[in-house]
N, C-alpha and C positions, 0 to 999 in steps of 0.2 A: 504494500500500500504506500502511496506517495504521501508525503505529509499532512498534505488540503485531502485526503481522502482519510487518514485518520482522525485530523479535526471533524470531520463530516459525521465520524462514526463517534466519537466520543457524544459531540453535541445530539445527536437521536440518542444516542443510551441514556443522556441526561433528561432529554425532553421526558424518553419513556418513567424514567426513574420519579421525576416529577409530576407526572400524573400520577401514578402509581398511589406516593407518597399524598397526594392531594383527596382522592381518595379514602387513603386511609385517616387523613384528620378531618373529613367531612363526620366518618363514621365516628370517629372520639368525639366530636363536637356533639352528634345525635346522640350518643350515649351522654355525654354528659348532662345535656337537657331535658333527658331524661332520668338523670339521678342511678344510672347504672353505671358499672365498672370500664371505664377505657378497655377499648377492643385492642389498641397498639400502645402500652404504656410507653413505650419508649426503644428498647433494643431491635424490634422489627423495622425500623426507621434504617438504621445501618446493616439490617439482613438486606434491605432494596434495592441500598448502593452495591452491596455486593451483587447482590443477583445481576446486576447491570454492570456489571465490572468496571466503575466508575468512584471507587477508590483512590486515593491521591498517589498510592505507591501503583495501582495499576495504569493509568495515565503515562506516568513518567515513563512504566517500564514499555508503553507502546511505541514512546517516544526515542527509547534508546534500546530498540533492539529487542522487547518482549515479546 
């Protein structure tokens, strides 16, 4: 991949990553006004990034040879 082709892929993993995660605090938000328990308290947040391999150390390593 040429470099404008890895920027191309990192920026849709992020777009994806960010709906995803937008999603998921629509859903905390519903629960919470609802008086019930966070569905994402928090760690599932950075399961996303990963899922989407958009990690600071994955990034770099696309960047140098990963």
């Amino acid at each position: 991949m040429t470099d404008e082709q890895k920027a191309a892929y990192i920026h849709a993993q992020a777009v994806c990553t960010q709906l995803e995660m937008e999603g998921m605090l629509a859903t905390n938000r519903m629960r919470e006004m609802l008086g019930q328990a966070l569905a994402y308290p928090g760690e599932e947040f950075m399961a996303v990034m990963e899922k989407y391999v958009i990690c600071h150390n994955d990034v770099i390593g696309l960047f140098h040879g990963g």
